[in-house]
C-alpha positions as CSV (number, residue, x, y, z in Angstrom):
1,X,-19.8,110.3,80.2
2,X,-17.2,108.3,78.6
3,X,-18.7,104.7,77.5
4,X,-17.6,101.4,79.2
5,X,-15.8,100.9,76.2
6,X,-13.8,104.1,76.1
7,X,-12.9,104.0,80.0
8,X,-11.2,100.9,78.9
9,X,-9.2,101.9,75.9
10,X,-8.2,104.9,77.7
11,X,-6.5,102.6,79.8
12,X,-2.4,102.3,80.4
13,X,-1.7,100.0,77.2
14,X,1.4,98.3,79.3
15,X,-1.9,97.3,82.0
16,X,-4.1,94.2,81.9
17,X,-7.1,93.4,83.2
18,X,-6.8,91.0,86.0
19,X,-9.5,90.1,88.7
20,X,-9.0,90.2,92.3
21,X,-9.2,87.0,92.6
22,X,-6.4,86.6,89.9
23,X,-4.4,89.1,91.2
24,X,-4.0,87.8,94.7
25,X,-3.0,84.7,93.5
26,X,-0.3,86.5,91.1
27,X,1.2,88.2,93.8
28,X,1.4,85.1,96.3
29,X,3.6,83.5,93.4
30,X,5.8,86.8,92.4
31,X,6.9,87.0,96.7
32,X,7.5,83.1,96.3
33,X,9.8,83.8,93.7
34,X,11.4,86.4,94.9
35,X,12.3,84.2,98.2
36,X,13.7,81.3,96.2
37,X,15.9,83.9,93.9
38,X,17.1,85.2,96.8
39,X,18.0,81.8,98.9
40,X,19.6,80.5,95.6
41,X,21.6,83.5,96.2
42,X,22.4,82.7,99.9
43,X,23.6,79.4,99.1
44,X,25.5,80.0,96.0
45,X,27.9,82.9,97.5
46,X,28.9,85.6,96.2
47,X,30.4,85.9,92.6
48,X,33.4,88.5,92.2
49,X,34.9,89.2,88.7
50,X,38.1,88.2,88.1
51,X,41.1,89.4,85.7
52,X,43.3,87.9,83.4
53,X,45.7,89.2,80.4
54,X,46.3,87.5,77.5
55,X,49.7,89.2,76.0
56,X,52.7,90.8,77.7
57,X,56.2,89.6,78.6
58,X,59.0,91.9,80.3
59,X,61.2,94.3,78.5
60,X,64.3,95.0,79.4
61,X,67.1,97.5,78.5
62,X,69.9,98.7,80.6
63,X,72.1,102.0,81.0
64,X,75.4,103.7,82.9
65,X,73.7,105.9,85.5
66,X,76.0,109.2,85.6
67,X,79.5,109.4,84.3
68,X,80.6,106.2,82.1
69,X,84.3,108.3,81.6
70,X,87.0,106.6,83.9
71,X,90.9,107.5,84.3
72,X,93.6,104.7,84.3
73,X,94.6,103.4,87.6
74,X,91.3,104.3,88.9
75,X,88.7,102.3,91.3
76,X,85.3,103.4,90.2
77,X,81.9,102.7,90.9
78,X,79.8,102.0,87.6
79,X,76.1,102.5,88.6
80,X,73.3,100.4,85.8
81,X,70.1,101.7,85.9
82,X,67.8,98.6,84.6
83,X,64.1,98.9,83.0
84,X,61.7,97.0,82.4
85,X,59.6,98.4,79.5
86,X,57.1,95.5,79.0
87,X,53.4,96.2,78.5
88,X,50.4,93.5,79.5
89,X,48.5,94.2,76.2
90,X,45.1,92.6,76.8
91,X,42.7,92.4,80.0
92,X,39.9,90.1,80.5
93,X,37.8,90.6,83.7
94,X,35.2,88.3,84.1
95,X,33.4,86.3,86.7
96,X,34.7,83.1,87.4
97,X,38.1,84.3,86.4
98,X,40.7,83.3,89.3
99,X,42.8,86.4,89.2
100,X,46.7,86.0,88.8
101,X,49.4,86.0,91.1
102,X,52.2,87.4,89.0
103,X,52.1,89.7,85.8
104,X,53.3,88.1,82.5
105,X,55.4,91.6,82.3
106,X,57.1,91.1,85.6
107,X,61.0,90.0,85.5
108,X,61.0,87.7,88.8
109,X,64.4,86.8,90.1
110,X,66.9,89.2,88.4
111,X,70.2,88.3,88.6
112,X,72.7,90.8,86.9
113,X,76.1,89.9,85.9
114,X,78.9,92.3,84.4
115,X,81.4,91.4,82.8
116,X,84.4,93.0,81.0
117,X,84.4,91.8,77.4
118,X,87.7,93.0,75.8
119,X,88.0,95.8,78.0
120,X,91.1,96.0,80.9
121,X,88.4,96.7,83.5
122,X,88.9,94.2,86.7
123,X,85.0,93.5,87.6
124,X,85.1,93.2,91.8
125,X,81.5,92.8,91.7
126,X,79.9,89.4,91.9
127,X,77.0,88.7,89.8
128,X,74.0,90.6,91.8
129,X,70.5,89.2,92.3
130,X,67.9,92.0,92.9
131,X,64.7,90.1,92.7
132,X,61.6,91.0,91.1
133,X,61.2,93.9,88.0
134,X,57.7,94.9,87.4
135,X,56.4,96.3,84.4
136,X,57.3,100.3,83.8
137,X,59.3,99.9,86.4
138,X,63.5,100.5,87.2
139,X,65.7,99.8,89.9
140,X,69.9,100.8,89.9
141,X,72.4,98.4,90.8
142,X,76.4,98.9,91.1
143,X,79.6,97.1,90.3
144,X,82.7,98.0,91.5
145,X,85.6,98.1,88.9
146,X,89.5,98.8,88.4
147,X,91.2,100.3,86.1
148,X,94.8,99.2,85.7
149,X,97.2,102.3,85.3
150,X,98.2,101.2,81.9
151,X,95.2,100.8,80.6
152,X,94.9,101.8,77.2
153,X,91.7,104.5,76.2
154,X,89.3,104.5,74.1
155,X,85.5,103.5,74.4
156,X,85.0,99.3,75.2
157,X,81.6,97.4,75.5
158,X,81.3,95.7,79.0
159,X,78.5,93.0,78.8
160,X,75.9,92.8,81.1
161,X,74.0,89.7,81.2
162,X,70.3,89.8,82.4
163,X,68.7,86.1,84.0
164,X,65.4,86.4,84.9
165,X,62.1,83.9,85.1
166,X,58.5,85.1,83.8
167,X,54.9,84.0,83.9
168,X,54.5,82.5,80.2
169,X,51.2,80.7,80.8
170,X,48.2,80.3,83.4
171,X,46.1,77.5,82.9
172,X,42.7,77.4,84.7
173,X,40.6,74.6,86.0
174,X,37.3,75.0,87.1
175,X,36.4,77.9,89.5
176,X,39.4,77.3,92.0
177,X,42.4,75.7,90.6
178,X,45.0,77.5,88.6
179,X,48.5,76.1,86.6
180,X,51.2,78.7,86.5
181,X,53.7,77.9,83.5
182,X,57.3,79.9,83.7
183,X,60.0,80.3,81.7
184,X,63.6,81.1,82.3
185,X,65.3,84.3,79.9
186,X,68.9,85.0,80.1
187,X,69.9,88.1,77.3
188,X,73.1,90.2,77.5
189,X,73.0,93.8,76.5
190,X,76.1,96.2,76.1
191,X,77.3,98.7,78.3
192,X,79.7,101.6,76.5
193,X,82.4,103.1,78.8
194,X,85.4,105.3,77.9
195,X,89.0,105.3,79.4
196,X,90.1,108.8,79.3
197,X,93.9,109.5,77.8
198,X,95.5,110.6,80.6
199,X,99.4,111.4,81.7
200,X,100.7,108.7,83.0
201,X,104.2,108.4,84.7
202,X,106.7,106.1,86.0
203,X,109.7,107.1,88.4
204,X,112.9,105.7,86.6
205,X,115.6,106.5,89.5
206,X,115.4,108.4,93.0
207,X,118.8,109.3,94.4
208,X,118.8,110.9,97.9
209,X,122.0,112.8,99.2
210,X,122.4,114.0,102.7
211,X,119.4,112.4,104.2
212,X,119.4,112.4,107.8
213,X,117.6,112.5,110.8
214,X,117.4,116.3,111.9
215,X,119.3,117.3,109.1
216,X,118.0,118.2,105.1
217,X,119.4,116.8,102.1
218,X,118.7,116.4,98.4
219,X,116.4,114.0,96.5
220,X,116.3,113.8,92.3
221,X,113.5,111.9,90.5
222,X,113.9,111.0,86.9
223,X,110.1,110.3,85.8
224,X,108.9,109.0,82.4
225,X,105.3,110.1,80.2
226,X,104.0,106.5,79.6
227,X,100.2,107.6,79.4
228,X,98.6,108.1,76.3
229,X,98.3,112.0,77.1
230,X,100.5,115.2,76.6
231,X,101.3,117.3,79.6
232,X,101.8,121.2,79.1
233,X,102.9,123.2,81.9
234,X,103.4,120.1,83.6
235,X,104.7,120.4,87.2
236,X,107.0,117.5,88.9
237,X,106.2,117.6,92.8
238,X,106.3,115.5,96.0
239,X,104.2,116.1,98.9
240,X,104.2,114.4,102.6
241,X,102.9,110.8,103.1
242,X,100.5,110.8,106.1
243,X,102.9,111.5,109.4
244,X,105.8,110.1,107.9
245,X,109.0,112.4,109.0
246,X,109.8,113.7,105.6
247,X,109.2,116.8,104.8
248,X,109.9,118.8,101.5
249,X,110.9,122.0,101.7
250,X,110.4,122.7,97.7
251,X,107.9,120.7,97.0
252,X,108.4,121.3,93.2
253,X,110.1,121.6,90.2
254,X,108.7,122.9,86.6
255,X,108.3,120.5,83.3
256,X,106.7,122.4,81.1
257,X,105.7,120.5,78.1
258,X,105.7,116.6,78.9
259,X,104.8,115.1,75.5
260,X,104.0,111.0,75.7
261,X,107.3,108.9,76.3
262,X,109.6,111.8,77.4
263,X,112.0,111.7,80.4
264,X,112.4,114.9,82.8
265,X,115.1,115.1,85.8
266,X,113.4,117.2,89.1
267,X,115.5,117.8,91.9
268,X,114.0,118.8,95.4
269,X,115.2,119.7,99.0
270,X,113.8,118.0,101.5
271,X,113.9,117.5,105.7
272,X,113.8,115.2,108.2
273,X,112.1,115.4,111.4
274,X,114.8,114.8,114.3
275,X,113.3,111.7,115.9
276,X,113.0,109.8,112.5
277,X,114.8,106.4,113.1
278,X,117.3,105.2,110.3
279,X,114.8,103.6,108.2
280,X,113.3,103.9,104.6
281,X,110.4,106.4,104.8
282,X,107.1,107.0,102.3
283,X,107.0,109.8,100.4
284,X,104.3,111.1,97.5
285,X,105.0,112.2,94.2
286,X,102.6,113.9,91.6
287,X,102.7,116.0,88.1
288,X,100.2,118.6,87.9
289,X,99.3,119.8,84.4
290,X,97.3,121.1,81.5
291,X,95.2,118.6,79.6
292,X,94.4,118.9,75.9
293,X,90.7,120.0,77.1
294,X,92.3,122.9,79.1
295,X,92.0,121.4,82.6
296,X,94.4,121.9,85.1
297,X,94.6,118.2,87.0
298,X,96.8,116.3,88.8
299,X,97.8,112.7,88.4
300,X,97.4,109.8,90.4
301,X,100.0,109.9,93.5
302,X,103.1,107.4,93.5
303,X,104.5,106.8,96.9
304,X,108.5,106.2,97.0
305,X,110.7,105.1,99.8
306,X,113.2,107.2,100.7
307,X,116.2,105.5,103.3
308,X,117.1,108.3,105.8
309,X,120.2,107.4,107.6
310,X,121.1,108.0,111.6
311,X,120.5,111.4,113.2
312,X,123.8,113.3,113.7
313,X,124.9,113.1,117.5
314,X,128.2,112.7,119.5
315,X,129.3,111.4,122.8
316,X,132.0,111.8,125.1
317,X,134.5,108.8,124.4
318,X,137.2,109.9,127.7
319,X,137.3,109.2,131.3
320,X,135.5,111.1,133.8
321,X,138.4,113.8,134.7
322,X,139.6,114.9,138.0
323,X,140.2,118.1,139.7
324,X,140.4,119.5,143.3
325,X,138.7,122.0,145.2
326,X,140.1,125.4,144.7
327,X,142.0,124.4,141.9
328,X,142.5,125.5,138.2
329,X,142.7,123.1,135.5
330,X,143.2,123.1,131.6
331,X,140.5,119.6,131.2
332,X,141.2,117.4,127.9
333,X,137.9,116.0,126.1
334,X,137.3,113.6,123.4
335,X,134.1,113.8,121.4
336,X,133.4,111.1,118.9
337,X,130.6,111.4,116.4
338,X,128.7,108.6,116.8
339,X,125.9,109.7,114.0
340,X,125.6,109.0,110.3
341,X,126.8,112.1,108.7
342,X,129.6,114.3,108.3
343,X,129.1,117.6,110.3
344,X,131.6,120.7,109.0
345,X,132.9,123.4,111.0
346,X,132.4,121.7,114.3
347,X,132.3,123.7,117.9
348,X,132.4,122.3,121.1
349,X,131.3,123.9,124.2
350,X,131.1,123.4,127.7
351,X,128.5,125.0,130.2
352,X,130.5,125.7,134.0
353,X,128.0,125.9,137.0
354,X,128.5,126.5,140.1
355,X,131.0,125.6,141.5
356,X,132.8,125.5,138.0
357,X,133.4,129.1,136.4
358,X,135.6,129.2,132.5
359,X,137.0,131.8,131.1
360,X,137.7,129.5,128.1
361,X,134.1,127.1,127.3
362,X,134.3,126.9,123.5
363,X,136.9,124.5,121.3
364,X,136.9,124.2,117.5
365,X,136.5,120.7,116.0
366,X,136.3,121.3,112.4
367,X,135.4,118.6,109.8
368,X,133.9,115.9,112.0
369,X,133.1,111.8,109.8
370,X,131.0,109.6,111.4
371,X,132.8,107.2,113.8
372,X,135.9,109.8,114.3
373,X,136.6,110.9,117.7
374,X,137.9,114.6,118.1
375,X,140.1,115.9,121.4
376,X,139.3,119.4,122.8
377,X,140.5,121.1,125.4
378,X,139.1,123.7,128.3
379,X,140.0,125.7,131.3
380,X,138.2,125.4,134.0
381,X,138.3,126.6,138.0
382,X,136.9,124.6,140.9
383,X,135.3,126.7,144.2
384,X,137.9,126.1,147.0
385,X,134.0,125.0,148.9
386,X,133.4,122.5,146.1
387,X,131.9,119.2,147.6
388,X,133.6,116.5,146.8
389,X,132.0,114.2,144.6
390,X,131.3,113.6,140.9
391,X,129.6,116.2,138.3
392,X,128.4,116.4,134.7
393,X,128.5,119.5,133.2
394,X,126.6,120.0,129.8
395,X,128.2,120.4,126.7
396,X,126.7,120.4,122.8
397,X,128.4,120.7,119.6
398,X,127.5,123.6,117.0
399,X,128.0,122.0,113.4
400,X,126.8,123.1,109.7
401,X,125.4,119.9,107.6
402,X,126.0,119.4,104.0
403,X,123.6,121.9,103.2
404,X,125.2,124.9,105.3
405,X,122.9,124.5,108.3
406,X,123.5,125.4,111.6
407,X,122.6,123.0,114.0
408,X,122.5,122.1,117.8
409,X,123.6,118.7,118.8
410,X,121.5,117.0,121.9
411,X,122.9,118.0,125.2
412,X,125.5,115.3,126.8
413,X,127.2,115.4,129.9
414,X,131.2,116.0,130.6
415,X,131.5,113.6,133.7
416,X,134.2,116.0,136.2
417,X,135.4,114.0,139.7
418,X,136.0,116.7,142.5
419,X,138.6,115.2,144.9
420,X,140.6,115.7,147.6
421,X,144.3,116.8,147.1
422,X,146.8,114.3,148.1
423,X,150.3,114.0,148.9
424,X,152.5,117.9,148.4
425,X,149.1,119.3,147.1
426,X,147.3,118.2,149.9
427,X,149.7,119.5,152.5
428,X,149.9,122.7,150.6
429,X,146.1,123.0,150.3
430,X,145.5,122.4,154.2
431,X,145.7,125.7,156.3
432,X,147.8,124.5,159.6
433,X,150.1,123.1,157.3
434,X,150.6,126.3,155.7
435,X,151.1,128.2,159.0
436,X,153.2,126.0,160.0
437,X,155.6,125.9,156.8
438,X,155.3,129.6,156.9
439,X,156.6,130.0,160.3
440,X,159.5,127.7,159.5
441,X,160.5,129.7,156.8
442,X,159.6,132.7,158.4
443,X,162.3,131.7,161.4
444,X,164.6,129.9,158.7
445,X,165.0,133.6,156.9
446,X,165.4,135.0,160.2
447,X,168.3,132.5,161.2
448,X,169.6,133.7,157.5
449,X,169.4,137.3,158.8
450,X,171.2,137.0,162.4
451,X,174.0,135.2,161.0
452,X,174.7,137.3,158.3
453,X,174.7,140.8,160.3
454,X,177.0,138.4,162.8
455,X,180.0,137.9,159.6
456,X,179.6,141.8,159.1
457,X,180.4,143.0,162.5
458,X,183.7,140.9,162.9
């Protein structure tokens, strides 16, 4: 058996000897502690960590989001894609550290302004505020622009200015009050865009011949190369403006090469719709051509007025005519051109219905100018059961315009009275009467007859 001695050494070492007595007593105090630790505890709260950075402030760059290549005479959209690249560089989190509302790295209140430095941009876009810009993070913004038509190319720096407010300092005061310090940034970075060399033209003269309502005519365009670009087979052409009533019928007319500052004549035949009123009229023209890069392309549309003048018609300048029932008739008409071109190789012709009939409907007018008033002439034969009373028959005029087209004038009407006969004609036309007469001539030529066989038998 181990000794008294040895049972104790061969105790725990981290143990000590404590009575009962002493040990009762130890644990009454170690509970009692334990209660007081914890209500301290209670009555305190609890005690959260809190974060704070010491370095960082925003970083900002900017850049043209998709194409920064613009034509002359163009309205564009340039989009900016702006990034803020600042970095918070050291973090405290401690316990009685009031965390921070903002980020030193965050751009608050971004406002964006471009502008267009030497460049002959037109900025439509007023400055833009896009609010807050947190650290590693982007946001795109857009300005609309114009480019005049004779802007010059080449490459230009448009300025864009950046204002924006950051969190520069924090001061903190005790466990629940906090002093935000901010400071105001304004910086302007450069934006490169290009203006592309480009054909350019201008129209010099238009001269239109022949144009009329219902009719075609000519139109020739002497356009100039003012852009800063070459044209090989370059193409002059004109194309319809929306519903306007001009129409080309060739649309176009080959250039060929159309170096910078060079003048080319283009000559076109065009047509107007028959209800187009005498007015000036919208029409497009365009040059399609070959760049230096090998692109075919066309250039910006120019739209032209182009005067049309009054449709061709005619109207019947004489007096209704008269005619009676059974009766044939050689009728005299005037026509007068009452439209705004000269019409070659004129026709007029009558339609007879019932209870007309012709045998001779068509008269030739020739060379017919505006405001001059032509006479033709038609035979015509009236039903003896024609009512009385007044007709129109149709009648049109055939014609070739200056460009050798045959055309149809609109209908109008020959006004034709049918009347009674009066006076001999009447007595002739009515039946008794006629009986009558021929009975007394009948008896008249046998009186003639009786008396003359009377002188031969004496």
């Amino acid at each position: 058996m181990r000794s008294r001695k040895g049972r104790e050494d061969a105790r725990n070492p981290h143990e000590f000897p404590v009575s009962p007595r002493s040990f009762s007593l130890y644990k009454r105090l170690g509970y009692g502690s334990l209660m007081v630790f914890a209500l301290v505890l209670v009555l305190a709260g609890p005690v959260y960590a809190g974060e704070k950075y010491m370095a960082g402030s925003p970083e900002l760059s900017a850049a043209v989001s998709g194409t920064n290549e613009f034509s002359p005479g163009e309205d564009a959209v340039i989009s900016v894609r702006l990034q803020n690249a600042g970095l918070n560089e050291y973090k405290f989190v401690q316990s009685g550290i009031i965390s921070r509302d903002d980020l030193p790295n965050t751009a608050k209140l971004v406002t964006l302004t471009l502008g267009s430095g030497d460049s002959p941009l037109i900025i439509k876009t007023d400055p833009q505020m896009i609010g807050d810009v947190g650290g590693g993070s982007s946001t795109l913004v857009s300005f609309d622009v114009k480019i005049p038509r004779n802007a010059t190319d080449g490459i230009y720096n448009l300025p864009l200015t950046i204002q924006y407010t950051y969190l520069w300092e924090a001061d903190q005061y005790g466990q629940d009050t906090i002093q935000y310090f901010y400071r105001e940034k304004s910086e302007t970075l450069l934006l490169p865009v290009k203006i592309k060399p480009e054909l350019q033209f201008s129209i010099l003269s238009s001269d239109a011949e022949y144009i009329n309502a219902g009719t075609e005519g000519y139109l020739t365009l002497v356009v100039q190369n003012f852009g800063q670009e070459d044209g090989r087979s370059a193409i002059l052409k004109i194309a319809r403006n929306d519903n306007s009533p001009i129409i080309p019928t060739d649309s176009s007319t080959y250039i060929g090469e159309f170096p910078k500052g060079a003048n080319v004549t283009g000559k076109f035949k065009i047509s107007v719709n028959a209800d187009a009123e005498s007015q000036t009229y919208p029409l497009d023209v365009y040059v399609n051509y070959e760049n230096k890069e090998g692109d075919v392309v066309d250039t910006e549309r120019t739209t032209i007025g182009i005067p049309v003048g009054k449709k061709v018609d005619f109207s019947i300048d004489s007096d209704p005519i008269q005619v009676s029932p059974g009766q044939k008739k050689v009728i005299t008409v005037l026509y007068k051109n009452t439209g705004g071109a000269t019409v070659y190789t004129a026709q007029a012709r009558i339609s007879a219905v019932d209870p007309f009939t012709s045998s001779d409907d068509t008269a030739f007018l020739g060379t017919f100018a505006p405001g001059e008033t032509k006479e033709a002439s038609f035979e015509v034969s009236v039903d003896s059961e024609a009512t009385v009373k007044e007709y129109g028959l149709d009648s049109e005029v055939r014609f070739r315009d200056a460009l050798d087209n045959s055309i149809i004038s609109d209908t109008i009407k020959v006004r034709v009275d049918v009347v009674k006969d009066t006076g001999i004609a009447a007595l002739l036309g009515n039946p008794i009467v006629l009986v009558v007469i021929g009975a007394l001539i009948a008896g008249a030529g046998y009186m003639l007859y009786r008396k003359h066989q009377e002188r031969g038998s004496r």
